[in-house]
C-alpha positions in Angstrom: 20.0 20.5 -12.1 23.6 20.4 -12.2 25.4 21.8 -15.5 29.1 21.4 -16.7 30.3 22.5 -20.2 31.9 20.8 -23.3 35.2 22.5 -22.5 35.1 21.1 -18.5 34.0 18.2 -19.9 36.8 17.6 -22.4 38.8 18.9 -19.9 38.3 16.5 -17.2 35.9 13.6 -18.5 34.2 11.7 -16.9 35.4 12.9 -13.5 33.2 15.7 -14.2 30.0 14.2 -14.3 30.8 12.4 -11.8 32.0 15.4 -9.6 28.2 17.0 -10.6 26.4 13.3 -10.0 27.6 13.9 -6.4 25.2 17.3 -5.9 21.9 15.4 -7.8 20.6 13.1 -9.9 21.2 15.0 -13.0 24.0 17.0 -14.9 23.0 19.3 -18.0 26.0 19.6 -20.5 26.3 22.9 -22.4 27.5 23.5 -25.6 28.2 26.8 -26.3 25.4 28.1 -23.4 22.8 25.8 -24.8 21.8 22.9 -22.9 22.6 20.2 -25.2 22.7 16.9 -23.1 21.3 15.5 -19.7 23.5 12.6 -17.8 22.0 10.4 -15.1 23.1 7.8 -13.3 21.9 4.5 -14.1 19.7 3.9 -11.4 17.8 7.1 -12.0 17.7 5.7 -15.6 16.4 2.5 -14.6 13.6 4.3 -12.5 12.6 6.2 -15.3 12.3 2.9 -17.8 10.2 1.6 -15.0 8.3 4.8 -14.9 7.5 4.2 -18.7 6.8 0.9 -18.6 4.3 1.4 -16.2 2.6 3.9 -17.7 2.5 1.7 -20.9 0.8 -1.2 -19.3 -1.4 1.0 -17.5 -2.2 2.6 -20.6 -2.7 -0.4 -22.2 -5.4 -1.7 -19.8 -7.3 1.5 -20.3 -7.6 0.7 -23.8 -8.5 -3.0 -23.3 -10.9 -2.3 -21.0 -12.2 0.9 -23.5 -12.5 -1.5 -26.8 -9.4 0.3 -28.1 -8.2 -2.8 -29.7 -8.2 -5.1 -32.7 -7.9 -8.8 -33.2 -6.3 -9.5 -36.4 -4.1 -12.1 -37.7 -0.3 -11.6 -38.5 -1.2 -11.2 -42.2 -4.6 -9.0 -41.5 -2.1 -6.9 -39.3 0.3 -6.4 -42.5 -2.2 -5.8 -44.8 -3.9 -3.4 -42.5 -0.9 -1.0 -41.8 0.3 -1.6 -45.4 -2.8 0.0 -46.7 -2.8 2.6 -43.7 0.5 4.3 -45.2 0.2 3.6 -48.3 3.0 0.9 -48.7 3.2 -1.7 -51.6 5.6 -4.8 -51.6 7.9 -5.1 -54.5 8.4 -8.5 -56.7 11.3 -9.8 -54.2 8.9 -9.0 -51.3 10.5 -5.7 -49.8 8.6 -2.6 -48.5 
């Protein structure tokens, strides 16, 4: 992975990243010798949602097809995860 600093960054913007971008798909920022940030390009970033999306559907199928589920209506729903942390509604109907 690629890293820049704050200070070459405030320095020279967004050129910078974009000077990094050209050697990978990633850039670390530092602050102070901690990485603090990561910068991708927005196709890498798009991959990755995809990546995540998959895995959610994927994940859950697997649950479906385990029995992990619940058929509820809307207002079973509310009630259920009302009473699962505890939450009350007040007189004007707010959490």
């Amino acid at each position: 992975m690629n890293t820049i600093n704050a200070n070459e960054l405030k320095t020279r913007g967004v050129t910078a990243i974009e000077s990094a971008l050209l050697k990978g798909s990633d850039v670390a920022i530092t602050v102070r010798g901690k990485t603090r940030f990561v910068v991708v390009n927005v196709d890498y970033f798009q991959q990755l949602r995809e990546c995540e999306l998959e895995k959610a559907v994927r994940e859950s199928k697997e649950d479906i097809a385990a029995g992990r589920f619940v058929v509820e209506t809307a207002a079973q729903h509310k009630e259920r995860i009302m009473a699962k942390y505890g939450l009350q509604l007040s007189d004007n109907g707010a959490v």
